[in-house]
N, CA, C and O atoms as a Tinker XYZ file with bonds, in Angstrom:
   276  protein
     1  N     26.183000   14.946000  -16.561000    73     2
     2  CA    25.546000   13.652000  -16.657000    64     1     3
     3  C     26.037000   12.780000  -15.515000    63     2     4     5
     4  O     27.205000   12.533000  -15.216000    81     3
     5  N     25.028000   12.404000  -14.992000    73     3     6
     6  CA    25.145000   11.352000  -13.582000    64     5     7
     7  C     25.899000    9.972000  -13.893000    63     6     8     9
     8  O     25.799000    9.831000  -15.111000    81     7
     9  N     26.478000    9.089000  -13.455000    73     7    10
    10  CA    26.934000    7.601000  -14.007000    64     9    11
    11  C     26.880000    7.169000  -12.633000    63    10    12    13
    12  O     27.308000    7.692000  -11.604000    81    11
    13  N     26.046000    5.738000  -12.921000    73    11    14
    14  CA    26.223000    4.625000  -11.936000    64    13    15
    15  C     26.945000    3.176000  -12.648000    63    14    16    17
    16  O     26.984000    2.763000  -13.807000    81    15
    17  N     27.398000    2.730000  -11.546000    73    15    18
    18  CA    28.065000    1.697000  -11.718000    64    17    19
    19  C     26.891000   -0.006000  -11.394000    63    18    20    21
    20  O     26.918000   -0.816000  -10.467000    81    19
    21  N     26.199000    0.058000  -12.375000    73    19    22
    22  CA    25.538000   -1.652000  -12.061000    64    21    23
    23  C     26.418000   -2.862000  -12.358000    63    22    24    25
    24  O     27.009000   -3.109000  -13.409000    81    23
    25  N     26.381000   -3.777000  -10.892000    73    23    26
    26  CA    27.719000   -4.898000  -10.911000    64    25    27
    27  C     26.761000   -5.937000  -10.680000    63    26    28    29
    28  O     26.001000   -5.945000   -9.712000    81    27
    29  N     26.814000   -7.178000  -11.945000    73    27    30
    30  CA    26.287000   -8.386000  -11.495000    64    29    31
    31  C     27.135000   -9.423000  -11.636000    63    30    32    33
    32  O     27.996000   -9.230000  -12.495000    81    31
    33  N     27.184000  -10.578000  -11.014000    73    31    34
    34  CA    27.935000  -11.457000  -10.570000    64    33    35
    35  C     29.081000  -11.974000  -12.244000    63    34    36    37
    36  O     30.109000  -12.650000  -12.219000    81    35
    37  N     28.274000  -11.244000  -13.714000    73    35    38
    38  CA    29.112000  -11.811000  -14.757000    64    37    39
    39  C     30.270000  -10.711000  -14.985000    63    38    40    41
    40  O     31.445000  -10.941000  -15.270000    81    39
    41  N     29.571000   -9.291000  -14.763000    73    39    42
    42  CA    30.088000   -8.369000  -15.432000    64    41    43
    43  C     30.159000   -7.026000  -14.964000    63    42    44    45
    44  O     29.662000   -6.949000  -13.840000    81    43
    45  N     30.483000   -6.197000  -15.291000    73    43    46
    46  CA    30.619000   -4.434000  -14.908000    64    45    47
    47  C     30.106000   -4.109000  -16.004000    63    46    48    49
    48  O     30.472000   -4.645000  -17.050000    81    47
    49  N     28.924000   -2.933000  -15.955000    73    47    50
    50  CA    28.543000   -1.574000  -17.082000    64    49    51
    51  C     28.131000   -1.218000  -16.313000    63    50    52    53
    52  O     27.489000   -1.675000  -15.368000    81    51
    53  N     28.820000    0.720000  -16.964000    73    51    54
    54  CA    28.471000    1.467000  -16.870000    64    53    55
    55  C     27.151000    2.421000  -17.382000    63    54    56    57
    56  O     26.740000    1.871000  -18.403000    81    55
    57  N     26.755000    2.993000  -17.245000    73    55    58
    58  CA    25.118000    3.157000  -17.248000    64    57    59
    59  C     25.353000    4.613000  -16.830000    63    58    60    61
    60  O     25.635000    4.828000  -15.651000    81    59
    61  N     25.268000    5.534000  -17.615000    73    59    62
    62  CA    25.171000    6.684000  -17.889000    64    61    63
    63  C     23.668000    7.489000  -18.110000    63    62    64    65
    64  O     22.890000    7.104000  -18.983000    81    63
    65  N     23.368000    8.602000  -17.254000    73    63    66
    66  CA    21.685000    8.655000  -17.618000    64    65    67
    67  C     21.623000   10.319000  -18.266000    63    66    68    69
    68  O     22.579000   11.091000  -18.330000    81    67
    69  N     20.346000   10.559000  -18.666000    73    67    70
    70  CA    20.326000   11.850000  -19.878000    64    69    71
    71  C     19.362000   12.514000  -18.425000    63    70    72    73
    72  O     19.693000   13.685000  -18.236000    81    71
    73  N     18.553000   12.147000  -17.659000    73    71    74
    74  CA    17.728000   12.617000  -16.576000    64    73    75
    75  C     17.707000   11.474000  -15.811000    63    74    76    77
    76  O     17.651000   10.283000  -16.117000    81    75
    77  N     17.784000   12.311000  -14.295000    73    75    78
    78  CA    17.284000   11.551000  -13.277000    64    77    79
    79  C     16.114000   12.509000  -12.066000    63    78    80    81
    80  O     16.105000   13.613000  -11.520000    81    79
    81  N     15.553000   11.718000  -12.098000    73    79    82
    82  CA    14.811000   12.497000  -10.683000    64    81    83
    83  C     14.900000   11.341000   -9.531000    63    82    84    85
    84  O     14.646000   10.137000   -9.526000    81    83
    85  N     15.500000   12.509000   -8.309000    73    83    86
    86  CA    15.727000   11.275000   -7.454000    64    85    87
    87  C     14.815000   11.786000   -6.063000    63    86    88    89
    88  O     15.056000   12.943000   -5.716000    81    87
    89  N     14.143000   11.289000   -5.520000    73    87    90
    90  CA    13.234000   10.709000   -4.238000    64    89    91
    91  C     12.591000   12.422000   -4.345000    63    90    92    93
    92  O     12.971000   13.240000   -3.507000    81    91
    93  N     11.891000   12.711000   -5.129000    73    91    94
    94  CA    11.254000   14.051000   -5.009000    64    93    95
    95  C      9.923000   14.403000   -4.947000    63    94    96    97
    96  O      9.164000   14.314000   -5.912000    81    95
    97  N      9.550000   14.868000   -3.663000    73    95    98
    98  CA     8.294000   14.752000   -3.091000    64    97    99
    99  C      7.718000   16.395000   -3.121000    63    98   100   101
   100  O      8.404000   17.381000   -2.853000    81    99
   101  N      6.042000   16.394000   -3.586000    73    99   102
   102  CA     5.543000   18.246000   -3.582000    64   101   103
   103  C      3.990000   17.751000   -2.923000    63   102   104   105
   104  O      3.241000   16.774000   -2.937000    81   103
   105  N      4.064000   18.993000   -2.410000    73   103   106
   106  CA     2.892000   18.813000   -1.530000    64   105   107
   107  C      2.349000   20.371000   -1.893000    63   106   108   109
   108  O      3.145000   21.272000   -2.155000    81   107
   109  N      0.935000   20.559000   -1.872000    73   107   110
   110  CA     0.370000   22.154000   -1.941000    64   109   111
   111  C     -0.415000   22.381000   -0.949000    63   110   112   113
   112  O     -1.151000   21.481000   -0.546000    81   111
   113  N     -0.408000   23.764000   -0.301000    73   111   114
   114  CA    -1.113000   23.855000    0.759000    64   113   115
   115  C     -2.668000   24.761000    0.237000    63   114   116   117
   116  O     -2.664000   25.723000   -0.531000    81   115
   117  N     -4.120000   24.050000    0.992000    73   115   118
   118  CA    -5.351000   24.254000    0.888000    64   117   119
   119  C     -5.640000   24.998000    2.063000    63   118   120   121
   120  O     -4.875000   25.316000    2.974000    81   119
   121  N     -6.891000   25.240000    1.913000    73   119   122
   122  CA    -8.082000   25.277000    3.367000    64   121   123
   123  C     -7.991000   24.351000    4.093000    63   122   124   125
   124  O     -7.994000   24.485000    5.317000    81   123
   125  N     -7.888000   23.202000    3.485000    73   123   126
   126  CA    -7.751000   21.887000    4.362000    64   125   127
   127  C     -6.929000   21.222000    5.114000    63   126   128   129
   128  O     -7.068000   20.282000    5.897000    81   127
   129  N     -5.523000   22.227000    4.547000    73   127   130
   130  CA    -4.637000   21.824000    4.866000    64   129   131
   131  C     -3.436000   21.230000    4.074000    63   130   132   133
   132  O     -3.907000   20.928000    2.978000    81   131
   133  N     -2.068000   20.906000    4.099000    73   131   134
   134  CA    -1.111000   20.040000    2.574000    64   133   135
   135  C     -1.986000   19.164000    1.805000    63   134   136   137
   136  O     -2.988000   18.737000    2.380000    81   135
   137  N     -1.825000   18.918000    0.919000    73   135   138
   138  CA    -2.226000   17.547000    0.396000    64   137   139
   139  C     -0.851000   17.328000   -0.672000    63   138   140   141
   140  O     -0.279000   18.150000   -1.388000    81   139
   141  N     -0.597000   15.879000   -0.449000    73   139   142
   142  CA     0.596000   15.497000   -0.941000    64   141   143
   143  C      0.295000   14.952000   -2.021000    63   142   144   145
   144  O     -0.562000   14.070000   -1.978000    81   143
   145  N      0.820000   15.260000   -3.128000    73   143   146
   146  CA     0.368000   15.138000   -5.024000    64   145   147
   147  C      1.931000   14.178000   -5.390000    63   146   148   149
   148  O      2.096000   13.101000   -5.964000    81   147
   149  N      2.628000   14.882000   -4.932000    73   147   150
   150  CA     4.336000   13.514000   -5.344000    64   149   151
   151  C      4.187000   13.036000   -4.149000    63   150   152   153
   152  O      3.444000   13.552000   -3.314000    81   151
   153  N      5.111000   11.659000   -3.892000    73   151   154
   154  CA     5.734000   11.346000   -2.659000    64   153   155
   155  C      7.060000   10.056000   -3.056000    63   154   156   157
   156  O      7.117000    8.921000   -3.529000    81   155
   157  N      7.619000   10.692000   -2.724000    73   155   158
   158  CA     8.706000   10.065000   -3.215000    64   157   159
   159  C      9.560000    9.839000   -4.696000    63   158   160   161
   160  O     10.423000    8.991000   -4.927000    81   159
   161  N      9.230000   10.477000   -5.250000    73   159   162
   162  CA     9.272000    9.692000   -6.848000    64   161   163
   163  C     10.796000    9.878000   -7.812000    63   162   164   165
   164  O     11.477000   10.904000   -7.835000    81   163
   165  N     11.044000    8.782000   -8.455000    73   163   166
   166  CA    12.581000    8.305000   -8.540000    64   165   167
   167  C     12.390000    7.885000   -9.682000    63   166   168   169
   168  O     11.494000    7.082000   -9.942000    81   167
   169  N     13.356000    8.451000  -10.707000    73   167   170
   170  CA    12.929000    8.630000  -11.992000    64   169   171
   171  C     14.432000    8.299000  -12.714000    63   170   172   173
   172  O     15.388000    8.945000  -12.286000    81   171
   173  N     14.696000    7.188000  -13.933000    73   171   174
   174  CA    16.619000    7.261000  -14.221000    64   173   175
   175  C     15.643000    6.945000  -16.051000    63   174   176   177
   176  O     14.809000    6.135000  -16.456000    81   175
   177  N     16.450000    8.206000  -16.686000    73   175   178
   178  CA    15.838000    8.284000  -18.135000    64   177   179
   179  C     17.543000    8.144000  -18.769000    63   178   180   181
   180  O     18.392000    9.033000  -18.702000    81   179
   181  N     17.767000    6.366000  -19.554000    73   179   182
   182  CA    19.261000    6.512000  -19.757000    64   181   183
   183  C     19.008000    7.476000  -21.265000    63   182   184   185
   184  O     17.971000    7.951000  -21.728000    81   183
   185  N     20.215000    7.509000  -21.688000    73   183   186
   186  CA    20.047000    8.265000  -23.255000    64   185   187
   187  C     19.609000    7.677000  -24.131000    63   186   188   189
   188  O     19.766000    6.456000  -24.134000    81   187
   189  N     19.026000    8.201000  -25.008000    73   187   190
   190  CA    18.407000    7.462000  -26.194000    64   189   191
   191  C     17.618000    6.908000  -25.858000    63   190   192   193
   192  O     17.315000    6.162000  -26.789000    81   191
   193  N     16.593000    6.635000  -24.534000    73   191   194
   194  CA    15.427000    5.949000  -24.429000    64   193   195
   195  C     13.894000    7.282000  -24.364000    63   194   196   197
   196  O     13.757000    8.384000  -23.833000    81   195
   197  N     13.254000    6.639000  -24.979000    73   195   198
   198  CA    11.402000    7.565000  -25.279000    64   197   199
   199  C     10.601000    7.360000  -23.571000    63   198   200   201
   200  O     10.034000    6.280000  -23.405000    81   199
   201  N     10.586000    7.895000  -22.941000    73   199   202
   202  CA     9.677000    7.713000  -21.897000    64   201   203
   203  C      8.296000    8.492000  -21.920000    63   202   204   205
   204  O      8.189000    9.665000  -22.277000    81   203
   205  N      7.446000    7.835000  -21.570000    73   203   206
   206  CA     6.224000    8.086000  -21.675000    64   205   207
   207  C      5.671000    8.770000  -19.989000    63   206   208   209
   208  O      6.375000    8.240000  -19.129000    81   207
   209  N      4.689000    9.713000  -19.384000    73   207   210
   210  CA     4.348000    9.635000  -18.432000    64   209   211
   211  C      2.288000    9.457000  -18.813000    63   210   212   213
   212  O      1.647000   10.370000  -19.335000    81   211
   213  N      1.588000    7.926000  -18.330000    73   211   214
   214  CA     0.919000    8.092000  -18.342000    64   213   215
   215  C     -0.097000    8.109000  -17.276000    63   214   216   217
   216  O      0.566000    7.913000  -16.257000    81   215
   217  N     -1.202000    8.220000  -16.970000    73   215   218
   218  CA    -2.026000    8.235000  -15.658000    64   217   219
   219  C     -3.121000    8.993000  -15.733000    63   218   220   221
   220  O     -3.168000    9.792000  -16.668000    81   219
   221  N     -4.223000    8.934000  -14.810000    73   219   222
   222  CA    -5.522000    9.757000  -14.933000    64   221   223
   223  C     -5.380000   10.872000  -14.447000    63   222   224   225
   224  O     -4.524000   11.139000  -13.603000    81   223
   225  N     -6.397000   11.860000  -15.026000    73   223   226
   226  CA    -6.302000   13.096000  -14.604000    64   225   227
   227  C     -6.229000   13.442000  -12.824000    63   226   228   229
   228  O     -6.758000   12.737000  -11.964000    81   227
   229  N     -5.474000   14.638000  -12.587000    73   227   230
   230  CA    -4.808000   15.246000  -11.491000    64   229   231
   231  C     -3.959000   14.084000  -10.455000    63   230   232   233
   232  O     -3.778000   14.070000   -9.238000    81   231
   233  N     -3.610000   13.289000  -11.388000    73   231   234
   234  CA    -2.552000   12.450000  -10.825000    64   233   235
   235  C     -1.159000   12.754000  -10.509000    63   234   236   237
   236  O     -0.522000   12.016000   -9.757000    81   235
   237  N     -0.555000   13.992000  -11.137000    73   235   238
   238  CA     0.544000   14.367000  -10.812000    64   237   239
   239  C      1.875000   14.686000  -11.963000    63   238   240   241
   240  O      2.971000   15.190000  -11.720000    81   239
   241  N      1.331000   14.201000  -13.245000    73   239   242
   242  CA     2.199000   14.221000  -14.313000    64   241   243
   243  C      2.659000   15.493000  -14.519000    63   242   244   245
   244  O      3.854000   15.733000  -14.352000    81   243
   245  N      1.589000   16.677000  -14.988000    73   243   246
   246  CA     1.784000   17.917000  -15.253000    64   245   247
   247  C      3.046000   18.313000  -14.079000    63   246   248   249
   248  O      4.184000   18.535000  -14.495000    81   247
   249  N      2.716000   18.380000  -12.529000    73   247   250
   250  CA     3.194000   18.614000  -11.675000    64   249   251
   251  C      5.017000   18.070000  -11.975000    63   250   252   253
   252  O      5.930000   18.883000  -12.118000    81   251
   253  N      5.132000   17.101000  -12.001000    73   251   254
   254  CA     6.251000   16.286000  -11.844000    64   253   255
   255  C      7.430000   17.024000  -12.877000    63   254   256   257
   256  O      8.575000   17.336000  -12.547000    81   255
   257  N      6.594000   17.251000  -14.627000    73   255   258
   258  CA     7.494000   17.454000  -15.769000    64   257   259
   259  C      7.628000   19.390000  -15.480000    63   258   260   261
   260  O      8.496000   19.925000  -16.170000    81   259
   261  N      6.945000   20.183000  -14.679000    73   259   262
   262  CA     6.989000   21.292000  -14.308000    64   261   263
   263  C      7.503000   21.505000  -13.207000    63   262   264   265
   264  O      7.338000   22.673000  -12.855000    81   263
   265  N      8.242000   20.690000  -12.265000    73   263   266
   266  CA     9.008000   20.584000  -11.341000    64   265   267
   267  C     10.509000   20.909000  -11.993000    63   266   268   269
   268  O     11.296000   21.845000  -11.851000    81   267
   269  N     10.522000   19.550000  -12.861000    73   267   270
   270  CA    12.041000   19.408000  -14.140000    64   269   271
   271  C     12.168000   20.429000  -14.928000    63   270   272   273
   272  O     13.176000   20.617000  -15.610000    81   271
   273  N     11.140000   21.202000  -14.912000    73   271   274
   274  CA    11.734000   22.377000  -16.317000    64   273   275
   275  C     12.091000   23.394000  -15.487000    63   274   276
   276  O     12.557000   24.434000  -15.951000    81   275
């Protein structure tokens, strides 16, 4: 398990996460050539929180949670 340290001007916590995806980009190659489906994408799931991925079809969701498994 990853831990970052968030510091604001009152206080210190620590912030512990259950998943992270950090700056992870997929591209597939066509006839046409790459086409880029991620670009960039940065993801901090702390514990105990429900995250949802929603969006229209061939947007990239399937792609993203089949990257993580």
């Amino acid at each position: 398990m990853a831990t970052t340290t968030l510091t604001t001007a009152e206080d210190r916590t620590e912030v512990g996460h259950a998943a992270r995806i950090d700056h992870v980009s997929k591209s597939f190659g066509g006839p046409e050539g790459q086409q880029l489906v991620l670009d960039d994408i940065t993801l901090d799931v702390a514990p105990g929180e429900f995250v949802t991925l929603l969006g229209a079809s061939g947007c990239g969701k399937s792609t993203l949670l089949n990257l993580v498994a």
